[in-house]
C-alpha positions, 0 to 999 in steps of 0.5 A: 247778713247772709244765711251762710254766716251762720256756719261760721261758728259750728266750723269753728267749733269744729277746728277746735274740736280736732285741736281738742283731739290732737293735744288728746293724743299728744297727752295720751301718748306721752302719759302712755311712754311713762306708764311704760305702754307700748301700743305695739305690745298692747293686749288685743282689743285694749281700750283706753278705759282699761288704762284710764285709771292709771293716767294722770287727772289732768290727761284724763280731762283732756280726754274727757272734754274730747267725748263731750265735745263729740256729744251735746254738740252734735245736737248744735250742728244739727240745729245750725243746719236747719236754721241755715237750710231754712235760710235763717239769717236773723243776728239773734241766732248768729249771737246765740251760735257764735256765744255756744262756741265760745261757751264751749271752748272757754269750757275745754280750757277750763275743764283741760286746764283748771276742772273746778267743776261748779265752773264748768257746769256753770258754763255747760249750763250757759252753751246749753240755753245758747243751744235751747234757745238756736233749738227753739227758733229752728222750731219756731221757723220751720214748723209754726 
């Protein structure tokens, strides 16, 4: 296997993210039009934790799931870019990367589509030992 394998599962995370992002604004937009908010109309400077609590739950969870796939992940990125600069190429990382990205995605849909919030802590907890453990091998190949 190739270091270059490792890169597979952040580029997948990635595209999710961006699908993430655009159902986000296709959700925003249409909850925006029966809310009766225009954006051309819009006071200045508006944001959308202005209007949030006038937004449906479920428009909201989609919303929220956007901002925490651009939070803990960046920490993911990270840790694959110096696993596959330190030329890692071990089936135990490409495992654990590959289950962060499917941790996280069974994740959105959970939390976009469903939010029992004792499963979703429950697969955030699972991702993060993905990640402690990708973190601790990066650690283990580059600095001991």
């Amino acid at each position: 296997m190739h270091s270059s394998a490792l890169l597979g599962p952040p580029a997948v995370l990635v595209l999710w993210s961006l699908v993430i992002l655009i159902w986000m604004v296709i959700t925003r937009f249409s909850a925006f039009a029966r809310e009766g908010i225009a954006l051309t109309t819009a006071p200045k400077g508006i944001r959308y934790a202005d209007v949030e609590s006038r937004m449906p739950a479920r428009v909201n969870w989609i919303s929220h799931n956007h901002t925490h796939l651009m939070e803990q992940p960046t920490i993911f990125y990270a840790v694959i870019a110096v696993l596959a600069i330190a030329g890692d190429n071990s089936s135990v990382n490409l495992t654990l990367a590959w289950s962060y990205v499917g941790l996280r995605i069974v994740h959105s849909l959970w939390q976009t589509l469903v939010n029992v919030v004792i499963v979703r802590v429950t697969l955030f907890a699972l991702s993060t030992f993905c990640l402690l453990g990708l973190a601790i091998n990066a650690v283990r190949i580059t600095v001991l």
